[in-house]
C-alpha positions in Angstrom: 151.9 127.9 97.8 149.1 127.5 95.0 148.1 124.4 93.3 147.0 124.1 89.8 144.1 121.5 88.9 143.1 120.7 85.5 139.4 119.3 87.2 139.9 116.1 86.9 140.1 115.4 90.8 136.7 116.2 90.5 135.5 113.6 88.4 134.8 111.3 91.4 132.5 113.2 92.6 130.7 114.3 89.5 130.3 110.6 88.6 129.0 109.4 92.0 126.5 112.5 92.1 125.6 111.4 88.4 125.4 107.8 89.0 122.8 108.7 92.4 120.7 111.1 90.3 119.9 108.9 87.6 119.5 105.7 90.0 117.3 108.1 92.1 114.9 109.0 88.7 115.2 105.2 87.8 113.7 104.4 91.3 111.2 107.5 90.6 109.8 105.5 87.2 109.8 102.4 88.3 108.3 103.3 91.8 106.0 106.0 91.0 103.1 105.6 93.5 99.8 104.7 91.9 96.9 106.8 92.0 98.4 109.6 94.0 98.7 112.0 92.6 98.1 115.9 94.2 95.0 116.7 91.9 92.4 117.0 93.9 89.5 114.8 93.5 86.4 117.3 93.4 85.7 120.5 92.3 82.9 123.4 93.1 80.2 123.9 90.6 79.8 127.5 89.4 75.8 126.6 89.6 74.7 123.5 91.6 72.8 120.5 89.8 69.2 120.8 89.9 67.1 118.4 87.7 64.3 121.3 87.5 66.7 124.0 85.8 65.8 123.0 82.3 61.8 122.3 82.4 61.9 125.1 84.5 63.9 127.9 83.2 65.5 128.3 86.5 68.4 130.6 85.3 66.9 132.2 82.5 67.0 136.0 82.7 63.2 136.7 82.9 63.2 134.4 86.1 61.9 130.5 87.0 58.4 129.7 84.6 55.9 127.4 84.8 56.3 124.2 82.4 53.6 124.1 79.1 51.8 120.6 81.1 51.1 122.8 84.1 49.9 126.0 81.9 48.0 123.8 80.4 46.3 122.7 83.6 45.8 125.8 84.6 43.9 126.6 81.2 41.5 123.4 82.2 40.7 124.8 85.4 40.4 128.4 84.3 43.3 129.5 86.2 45.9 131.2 83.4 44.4 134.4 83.6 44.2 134.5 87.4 47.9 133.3 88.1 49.1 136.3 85.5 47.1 138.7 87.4 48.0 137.7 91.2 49.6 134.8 92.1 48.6 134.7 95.6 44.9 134.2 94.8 45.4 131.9 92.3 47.7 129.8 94.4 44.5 130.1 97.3 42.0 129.0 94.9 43.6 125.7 93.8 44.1 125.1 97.0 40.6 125.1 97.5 39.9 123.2 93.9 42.3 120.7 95.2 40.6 119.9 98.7 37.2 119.7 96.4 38.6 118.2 93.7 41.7 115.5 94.3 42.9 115.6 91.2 46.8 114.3 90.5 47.1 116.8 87.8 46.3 119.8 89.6 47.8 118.6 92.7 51.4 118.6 90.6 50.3 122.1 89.1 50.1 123.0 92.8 53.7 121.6 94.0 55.6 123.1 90.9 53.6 126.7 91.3 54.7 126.7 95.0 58.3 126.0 93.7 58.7 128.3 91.1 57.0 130.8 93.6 60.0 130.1 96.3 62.4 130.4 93.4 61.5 134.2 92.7 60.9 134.9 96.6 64.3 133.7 97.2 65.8 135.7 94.2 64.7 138.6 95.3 65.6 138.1 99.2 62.4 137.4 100.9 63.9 134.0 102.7 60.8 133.7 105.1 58.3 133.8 102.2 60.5 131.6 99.9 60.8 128.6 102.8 57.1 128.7 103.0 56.4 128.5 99.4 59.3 125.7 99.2 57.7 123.4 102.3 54.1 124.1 100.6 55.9 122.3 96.9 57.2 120.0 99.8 54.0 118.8 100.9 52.1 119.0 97.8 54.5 116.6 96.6 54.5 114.1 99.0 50.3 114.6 99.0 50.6 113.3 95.2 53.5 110.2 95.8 51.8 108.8 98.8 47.9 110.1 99.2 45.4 106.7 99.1 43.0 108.5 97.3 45.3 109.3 94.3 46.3 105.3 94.1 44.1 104.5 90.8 44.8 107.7 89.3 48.6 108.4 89.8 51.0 106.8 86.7 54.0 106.0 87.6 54.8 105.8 84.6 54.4 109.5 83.5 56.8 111.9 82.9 55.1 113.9 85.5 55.5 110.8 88.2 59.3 111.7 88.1 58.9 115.3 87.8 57.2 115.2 91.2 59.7 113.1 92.3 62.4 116.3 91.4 59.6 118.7 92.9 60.0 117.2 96.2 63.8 116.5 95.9 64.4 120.0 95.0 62.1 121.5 97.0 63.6 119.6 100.3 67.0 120.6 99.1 66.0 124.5 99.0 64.8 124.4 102.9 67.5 123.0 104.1 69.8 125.6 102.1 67.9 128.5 103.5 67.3 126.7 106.9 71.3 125.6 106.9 72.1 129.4 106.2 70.9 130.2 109.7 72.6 126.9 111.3 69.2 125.5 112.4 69.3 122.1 111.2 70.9 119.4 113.5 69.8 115.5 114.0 67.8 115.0 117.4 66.4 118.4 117.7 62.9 120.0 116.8 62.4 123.1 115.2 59.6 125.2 114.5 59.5 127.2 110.9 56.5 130.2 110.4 55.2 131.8 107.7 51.7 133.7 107.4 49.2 131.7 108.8 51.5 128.3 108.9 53.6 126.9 111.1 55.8 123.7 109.5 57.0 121.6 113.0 60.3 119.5 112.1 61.8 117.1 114.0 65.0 115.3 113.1 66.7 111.9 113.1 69.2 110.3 112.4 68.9 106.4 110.8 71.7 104.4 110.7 75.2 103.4 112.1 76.1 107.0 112.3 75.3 108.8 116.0 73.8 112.8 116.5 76.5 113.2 118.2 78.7 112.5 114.9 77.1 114.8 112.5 79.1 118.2 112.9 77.5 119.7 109.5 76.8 118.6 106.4 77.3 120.2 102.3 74.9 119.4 99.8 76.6 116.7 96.4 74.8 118.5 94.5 77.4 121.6 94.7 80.5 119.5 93.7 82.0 117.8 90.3 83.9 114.6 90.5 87.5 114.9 89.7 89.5 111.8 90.2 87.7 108.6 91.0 86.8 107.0 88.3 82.9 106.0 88.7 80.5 108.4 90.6 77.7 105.7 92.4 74.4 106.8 93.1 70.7 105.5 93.2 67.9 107.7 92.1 64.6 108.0 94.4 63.6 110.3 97.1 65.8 112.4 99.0 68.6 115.0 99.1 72.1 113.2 99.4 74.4 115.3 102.0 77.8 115.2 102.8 78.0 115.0 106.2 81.6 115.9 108.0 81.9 113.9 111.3 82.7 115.2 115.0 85.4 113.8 116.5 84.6 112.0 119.8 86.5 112.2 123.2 90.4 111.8 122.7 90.0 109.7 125.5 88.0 107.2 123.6 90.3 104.9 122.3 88.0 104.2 118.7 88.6 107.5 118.2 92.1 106.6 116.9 90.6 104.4 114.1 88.5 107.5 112.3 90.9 109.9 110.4 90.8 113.5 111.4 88.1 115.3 108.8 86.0 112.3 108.1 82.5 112.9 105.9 80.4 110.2 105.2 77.4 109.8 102.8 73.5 110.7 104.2 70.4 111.4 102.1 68.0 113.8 104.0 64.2 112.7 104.0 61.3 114.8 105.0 58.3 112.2 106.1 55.1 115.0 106.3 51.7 114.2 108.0 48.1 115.6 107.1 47.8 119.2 108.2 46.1 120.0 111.1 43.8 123.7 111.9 44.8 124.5 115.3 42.4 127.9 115.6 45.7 130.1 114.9 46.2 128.6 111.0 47.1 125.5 109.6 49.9 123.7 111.2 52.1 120.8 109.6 54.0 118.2 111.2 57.2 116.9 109.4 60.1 114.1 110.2 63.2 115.1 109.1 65.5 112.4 108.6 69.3 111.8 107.9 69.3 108.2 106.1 72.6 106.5 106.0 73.1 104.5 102.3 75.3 102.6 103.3 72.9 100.8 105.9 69.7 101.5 103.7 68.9 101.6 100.5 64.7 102.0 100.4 62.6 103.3 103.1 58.9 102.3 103.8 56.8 105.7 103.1 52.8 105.7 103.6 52.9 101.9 102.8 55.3 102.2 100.0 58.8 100.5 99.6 60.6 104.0 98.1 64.3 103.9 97.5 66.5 107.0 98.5 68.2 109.0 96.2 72.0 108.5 97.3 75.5 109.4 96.7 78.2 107.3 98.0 81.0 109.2 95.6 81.0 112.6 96.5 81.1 112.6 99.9 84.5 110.1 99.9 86.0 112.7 97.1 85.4 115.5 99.9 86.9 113.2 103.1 89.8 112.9 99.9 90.8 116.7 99.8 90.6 117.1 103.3 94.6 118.4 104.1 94.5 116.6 107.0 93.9 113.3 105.0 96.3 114.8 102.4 99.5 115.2 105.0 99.1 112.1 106.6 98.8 109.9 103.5 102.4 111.3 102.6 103.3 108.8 100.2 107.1 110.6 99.7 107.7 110.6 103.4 106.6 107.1 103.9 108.8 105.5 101.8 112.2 108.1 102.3 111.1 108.9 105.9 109.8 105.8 107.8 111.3 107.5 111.2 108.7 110.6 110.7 105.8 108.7 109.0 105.8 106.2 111.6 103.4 108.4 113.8 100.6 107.9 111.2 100.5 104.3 111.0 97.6 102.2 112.1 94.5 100.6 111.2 91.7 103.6 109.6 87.9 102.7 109.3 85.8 105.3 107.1 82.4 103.9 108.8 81.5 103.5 112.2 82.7 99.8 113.4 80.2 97.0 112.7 80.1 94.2 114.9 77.6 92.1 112.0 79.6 92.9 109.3 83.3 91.1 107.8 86.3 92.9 107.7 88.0 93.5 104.2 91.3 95.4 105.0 93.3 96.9 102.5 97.3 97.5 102.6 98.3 99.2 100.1 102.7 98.6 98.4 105.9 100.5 98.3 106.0 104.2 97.9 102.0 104.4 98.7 99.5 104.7 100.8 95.4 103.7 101.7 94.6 106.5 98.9 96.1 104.4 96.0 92.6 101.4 97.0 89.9 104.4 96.8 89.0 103.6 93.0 87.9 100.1 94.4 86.6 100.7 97.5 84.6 103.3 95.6 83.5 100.5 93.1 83.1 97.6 95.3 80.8 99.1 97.6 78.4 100.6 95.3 76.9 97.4 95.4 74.1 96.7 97.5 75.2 92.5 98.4 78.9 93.5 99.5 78.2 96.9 101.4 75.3 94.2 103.4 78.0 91.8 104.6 81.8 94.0 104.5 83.4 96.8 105.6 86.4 98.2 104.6 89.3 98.7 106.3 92.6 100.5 105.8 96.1 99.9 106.9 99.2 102.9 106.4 102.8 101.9 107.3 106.0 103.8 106.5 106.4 101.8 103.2 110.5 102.7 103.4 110.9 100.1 105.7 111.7 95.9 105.5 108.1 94.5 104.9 108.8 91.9 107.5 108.9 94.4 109.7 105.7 96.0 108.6 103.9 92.7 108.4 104.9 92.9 112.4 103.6 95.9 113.3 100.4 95.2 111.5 100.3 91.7 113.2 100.4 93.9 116.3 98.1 96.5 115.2 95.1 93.8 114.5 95.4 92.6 118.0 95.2 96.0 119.5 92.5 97.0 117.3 90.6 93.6 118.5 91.5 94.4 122.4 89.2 97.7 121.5 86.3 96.9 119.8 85.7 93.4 120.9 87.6 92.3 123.9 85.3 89.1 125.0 86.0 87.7 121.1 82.5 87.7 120.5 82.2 89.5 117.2 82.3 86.3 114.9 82.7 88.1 111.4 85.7 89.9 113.1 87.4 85.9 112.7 86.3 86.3 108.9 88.5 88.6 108.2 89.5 89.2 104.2 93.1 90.9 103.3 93.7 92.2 100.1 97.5 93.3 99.6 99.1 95.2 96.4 102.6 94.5 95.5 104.6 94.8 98.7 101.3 94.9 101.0 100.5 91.3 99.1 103.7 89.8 101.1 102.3 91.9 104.3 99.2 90.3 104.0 100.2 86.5 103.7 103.0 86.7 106.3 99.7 87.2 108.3 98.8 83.7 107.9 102.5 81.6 108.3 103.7 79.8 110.8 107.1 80.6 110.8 109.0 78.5 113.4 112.5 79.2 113.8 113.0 79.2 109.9 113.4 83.2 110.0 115.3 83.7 112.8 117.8 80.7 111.6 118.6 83.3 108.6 120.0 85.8 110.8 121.3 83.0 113.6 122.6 79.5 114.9 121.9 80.0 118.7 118.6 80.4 120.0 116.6 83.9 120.7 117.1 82.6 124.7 120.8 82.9 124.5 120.7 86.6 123.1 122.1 88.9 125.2 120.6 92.5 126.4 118.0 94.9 127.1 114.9 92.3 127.4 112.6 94.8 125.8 115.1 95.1 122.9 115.6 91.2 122.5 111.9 91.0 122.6 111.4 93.6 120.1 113.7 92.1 117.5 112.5 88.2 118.3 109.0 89.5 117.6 109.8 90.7 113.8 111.3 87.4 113.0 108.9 84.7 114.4 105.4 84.7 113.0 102.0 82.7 113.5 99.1 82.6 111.8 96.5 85.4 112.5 93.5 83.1 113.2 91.1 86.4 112.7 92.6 86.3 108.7 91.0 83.5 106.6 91.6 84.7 102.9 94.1 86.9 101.3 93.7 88.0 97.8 97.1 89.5 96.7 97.2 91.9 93.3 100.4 92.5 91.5 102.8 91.1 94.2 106.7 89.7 93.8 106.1 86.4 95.6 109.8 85.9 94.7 110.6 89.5 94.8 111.6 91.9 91.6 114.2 92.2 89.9 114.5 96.5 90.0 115.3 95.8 93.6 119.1 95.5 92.6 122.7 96.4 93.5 121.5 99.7 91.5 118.6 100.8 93.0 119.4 99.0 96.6 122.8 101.3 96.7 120.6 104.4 95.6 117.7 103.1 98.4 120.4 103.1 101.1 121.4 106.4 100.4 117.6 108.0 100.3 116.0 106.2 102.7 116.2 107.1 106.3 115.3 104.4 108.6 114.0 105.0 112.5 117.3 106.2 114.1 116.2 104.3 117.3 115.4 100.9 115.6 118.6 100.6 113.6 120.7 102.0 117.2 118.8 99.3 119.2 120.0 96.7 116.7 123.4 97.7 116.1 123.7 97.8 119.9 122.4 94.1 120.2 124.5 93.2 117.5 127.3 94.8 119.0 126.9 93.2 122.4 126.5 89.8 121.2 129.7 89.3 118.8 130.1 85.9 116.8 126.0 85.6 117.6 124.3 86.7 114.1 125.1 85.2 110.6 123.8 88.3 108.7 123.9 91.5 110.8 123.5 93.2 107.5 119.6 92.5 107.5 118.9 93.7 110.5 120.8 96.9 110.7 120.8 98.2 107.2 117.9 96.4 105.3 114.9 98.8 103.8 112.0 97.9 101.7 114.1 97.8 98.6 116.3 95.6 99.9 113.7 93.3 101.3 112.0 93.0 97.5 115.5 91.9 96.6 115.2 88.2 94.9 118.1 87.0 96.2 116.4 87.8 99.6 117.0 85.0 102.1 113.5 85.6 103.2 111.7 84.3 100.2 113.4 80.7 100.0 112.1 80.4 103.5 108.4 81.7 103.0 107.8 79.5 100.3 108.9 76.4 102.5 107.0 78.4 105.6 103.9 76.8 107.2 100.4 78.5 106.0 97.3 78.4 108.2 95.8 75.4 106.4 91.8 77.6 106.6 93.4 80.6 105.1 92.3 80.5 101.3 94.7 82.6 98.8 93.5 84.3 95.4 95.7 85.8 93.4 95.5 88.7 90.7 98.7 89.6 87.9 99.7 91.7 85.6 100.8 90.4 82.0 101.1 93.6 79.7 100.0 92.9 76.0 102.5 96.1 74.6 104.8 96.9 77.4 107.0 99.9 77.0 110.9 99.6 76.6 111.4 99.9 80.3 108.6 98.0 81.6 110.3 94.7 79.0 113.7 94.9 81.3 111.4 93.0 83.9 110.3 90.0 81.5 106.5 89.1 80.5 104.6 90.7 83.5 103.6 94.0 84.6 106.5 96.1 83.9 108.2 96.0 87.4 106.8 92.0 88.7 107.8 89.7 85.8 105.0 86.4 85.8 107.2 83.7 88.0 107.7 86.2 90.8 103.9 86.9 90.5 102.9 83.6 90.5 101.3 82.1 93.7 101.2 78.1 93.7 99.1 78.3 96.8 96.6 80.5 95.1 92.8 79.0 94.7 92.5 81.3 91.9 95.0 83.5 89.3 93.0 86.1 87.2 95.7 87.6 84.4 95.1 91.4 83.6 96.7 93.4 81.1 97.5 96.5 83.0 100.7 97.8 84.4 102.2 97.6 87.7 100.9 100.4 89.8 97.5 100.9 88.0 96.1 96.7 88.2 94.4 97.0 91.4 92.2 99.9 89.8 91.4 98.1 86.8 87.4 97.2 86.4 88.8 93.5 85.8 90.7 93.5 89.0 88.0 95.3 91.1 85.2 92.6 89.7 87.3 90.1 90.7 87.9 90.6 94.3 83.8 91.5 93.8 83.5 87.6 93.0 85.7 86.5 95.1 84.3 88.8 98.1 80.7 86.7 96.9 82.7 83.3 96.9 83.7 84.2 100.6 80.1 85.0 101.8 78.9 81.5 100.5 81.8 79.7 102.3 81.7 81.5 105.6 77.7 81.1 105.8 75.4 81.4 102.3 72.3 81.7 104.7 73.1 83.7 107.9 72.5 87.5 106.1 72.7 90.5 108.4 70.0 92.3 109.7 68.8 95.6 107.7 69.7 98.6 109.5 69.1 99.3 112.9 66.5 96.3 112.4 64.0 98.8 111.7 61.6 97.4 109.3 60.9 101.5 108.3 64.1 100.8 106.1 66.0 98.0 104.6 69.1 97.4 102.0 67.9 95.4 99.1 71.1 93.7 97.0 69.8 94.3 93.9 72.3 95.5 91.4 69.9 97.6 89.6 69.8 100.0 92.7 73.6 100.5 92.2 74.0 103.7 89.3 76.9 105.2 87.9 76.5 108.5 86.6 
């Protein structure tokens, strides 16, 4: 027997997928993750940057020339002829002008002949010859910076003071091309470079937090453009400013955990070069190669001279950014739908070797996000000298899908673990200094660090004491843990940015009923509570937030867990700061939330505990990377210094007094 249907049975359905779609693209507007999206964040150059190509003509057709101040020296000396005719004997007699004569000029004439001399070597393939004429520019350099005898006579400021600068910038850069072409150069190791009649003896070190062991190779900034972050820091002075991609230790180290696959970090390579010796055989010079790291040092001591280092602190975090292996576990997507698969990336991620003398700042970043959404400020704030002296930053991930009362657990957790690891006798003092700094959801993560909850949580779900619970003791322990809290006495301020204190109002029936159907929580958490639940009938109030509560639920205002972290007990040394959004011309969607940022309206924002409020007209998932926002966790990062001690600053370096940072703002450049 047939049935006839005039479709209407089928209207049901159509309006239950309908109704799911659009609260699904609702969810997708309102919940778009900031600053993540899949562009990367740097870019090859088709021809590298090289402050010399211009004065230089170093990709002009007719090959590299000589600049009109050095022709003009070499008129003076009666050279021009000479250097047209054969180069080789013109570069021997000013070498033998130049030990009779120490003159800066022809000194500089020297260094950028040698150059330009290495430049055509190279172009033509004579790599042997084009190293030698590069180390010669190298020394010659260094000879006019540093030389005693040149103290009354060299300008610094001239034009040509800088251009010598380049010369031995350049020229450095160019060895270690040709020299990192053949895999030679390593920290800790010697090597030995010949050419004609000398020998160039190189030895290597590293200088800084960073270990030998750690440096697996390095690429040179100067081949990459800046995509995506928004300021590119760097200091200008001597040296060549690498990115230098990390080895990973022993997997049975348990720090290794803490340093994401792929790491790079910043270094600026510096080539220290002594007085040549004869040794019968030819003339042999000694060199120090040596790998600084910025963010230890920002001027090194050179023949008597404070010189600071040409660094990069931008490019070489814009690489670590578009490593895939960053990429796929900074899924922001799978966090939020998938807590049960992103739950194997979570944990505590440092981007710098672990400083016992320096304060924690650790970022957690909101719903549907991940650490990648603070890189505009940790870019930012650490480009300057007097924060990158005292702080390092921190990272937290967490499956953002999930209850944030059950992320602030886990992080609660993850602290202690991370302190059982680095300092287990408690004697790293900054470590109980500790600064967190929380957008939107991660806010709430970060101050349910600091309460002292009581029973008041666990009264939401329950009469009858935790004791009384019946069950698997690792299970009741489990799901005690995430509803009794006390105060992290390693935290002692919180600065929270864009965060619903009193939750938002786009977590409702709507876009809860569309969250439940998305979001997958961990199959084994919600079975462990539904079978607790089950075994202990008549024993919970409100099974529904423990078994079926996600992260949109939890931003919920009718929440019962807001009333009761308002009324909760804060650790009375923790000091709170607090940053909103109030958009001056918010979009038609962004009004549904009230005066605010478009998804936190001003009274949810609001923190009465805060020391300090700081308004900024920006929207909801773009405030944290506003310059307002960034200078004001700055100040407050300053305020925090003074309070935990304005006179106890930490020692430069490795303590060596061969290098030093120096908190001067004017040493912090973007370009």
């Amino acid at each position: 027997m047939s049935t006839q249907t005039d479709g209407s049975s089928c209207l049901p359905y159509w309006m239950g997928w309908a109704r799911t779609m659009l609260a699904a693209l609702m969810l997708t507007i309102l919940l778009v993750p900031s600053g993540c999206s899949s562009g990367r964040y740097l870019t090859n150059r088709r021809v590298r940057a090289n402050p010399l190509e211009a004065p230089l003509q170093l990709m002009a057709r007719q090959g590299p020339q000589v600049s009109e101040r050095t022709w003009n020296t070499l008129r003076r000396y009666g050279l021009r002829e000479t250097y047209n005719e054969d180069t080789s004997l013109c570069l021997d007699q000013i070498r033998s002008t130049v030990a009779q004569n120490r003159d800066a000029e022809l000194i500089h004439a020297l260094s950028e002949l040698s150059y330009v001399e290495g430049k055509k070597a190279e172009r033509q393939g004579r790599q042997s010859t084009a190293i030698n004429h590069y180390a010669f520019a190298l020394t010659q350099s260094y000879d006019y910076l540093f030389s005693e005898d040149l103290r009354e006579t060299r300008n610094q400021f001239d034009p040509q003071f800088r251009a010598t600068c380049d010369l031995y910038n350049e020229s450095l850069e160019d060895t270690l091309r040709l020299l990192c072409s053949e895999n030679r150069i390593k920290p800790g190791q010697t090597y030995r470079v010949k050419s004609g009649d000398r020998e160039f003896v190189v030895r290597t070190e590293m200088r800084g937090k960073w270990r030998n062991e750690d440096f697996a190779k390095y690429e040179f900034v100067s081949d990459f453009e800046i995509e995506k972050l928004r300021n590119r820091h760097t200091t200008y002075g001597l040296g060549v400013p690498l990115v230098a991609v990390r080895r990973p230790t022993e997997k049975s180290d348990p720090r290794e955990e803490y340093y994401p696959e792929g790491l790079s970090y910043a270094v600026t390579a510096l080539m220290r070069c002594e007085p040549p010796k004869a040794d019968g055989k030819g003339e042999v010079n000694t060199c120090v190669l040596e790998f600084f790291d910025p963010m230890t040092a920002n001027q090194v001591r050179l023949a008597d001279h404070w010189v600071p280092l040409e660094t990069d602190l931008t490019t070489p975090l814009a690489y670590f950014l578009d490593n895939p292996k960053f990429r796929e576990r900074n899924a922001e997507f799978e966090g939020l739908i998938n807590p049960a698969d992103a739950e194997k990336n979570r944990g505590l991620y440092m981007l710098e070797p672990y400083d016992p003398n320096r304060i924690p700042v650790l970022m957690v970043h909101g719903l549907w996000s991940s650490p990648r959404t603070w890189m505009d400020m940790f870019n930012d704030l650490r480009s300057f000298p007097e924060i990158r002296e005292r702080y390092q930053f921190w990272f937290y991930l967490y499956p953002s899908g999930q209850p944030f009362w059950l992320s602030a657990t886990q992080l609660r957790n993850d602290l202690a673990d991370m302190r059982k690891v680095f300092d287990p006798d408690g004697r790293d003092r900054p470590l109980d200094d500790m600064v967190l700094v929380g957008h939107s959801m991660g806010g709430l993560i970060s101050r349910m660090q600091t309460i002292d909850s009581g029973d008041d949580f666990w009264k939401i779900v329950s009469d009858q004491p935790p004791d009384k619970l019946k069950g698997d003791p690792e299970q009741r322990d489990k799901l005690v843990s995430t509803l009794y809290f006390k105060p992290n006495r390693s935290v002692s301020r919180v600065i929270t940015i864009g965060t619903p204190h009193k939750g938002s109002e786009f977590a409702n029936d709507f876009t809860r009923f569309v969250a439940r159907k998305l979001i997958k929580l961990p199959n084994l958490a919600v079975r462990t509570t539904e079978s607790l639940v089950g075994g202990n009938p008549d024993f919970f109030r409100d099974t529904e937030l423990l078994t079926m509560a996600n992260a949109i639920d939890s931003l919920a205002p009718e929440s019962p867990i807001f009333p009761v972290m308002h009324k909760a007990q804060y650790d009375k040394n923790v000091k709170f700061h607090n940053i909103v959004g109030i958009l001056e011309d918010p979009s038609f969607l962004q009004r549904r939330a009230g005066e605010g940022d478009g998804v936190v309206n001003i009274k949810s924002a609001e923190l009465p505990i805060a020391k300090s409020e700081l308004a900024v007209d920006a929207d909801h998932t773009t405030i944290h990377m506003t310059g307002k926002a960034i200078f004001e966790v700055r100040r407050i990062l300053l305020e925090h210094l003074n309070d935990v001690d304005a006179d106890d600053r930490v020692a430069d370096g490795n303590g060596d007094p061969a290098f030093r940072m120096v908190s001067d703002p004017e040493n912090s450049i973007s370009r």
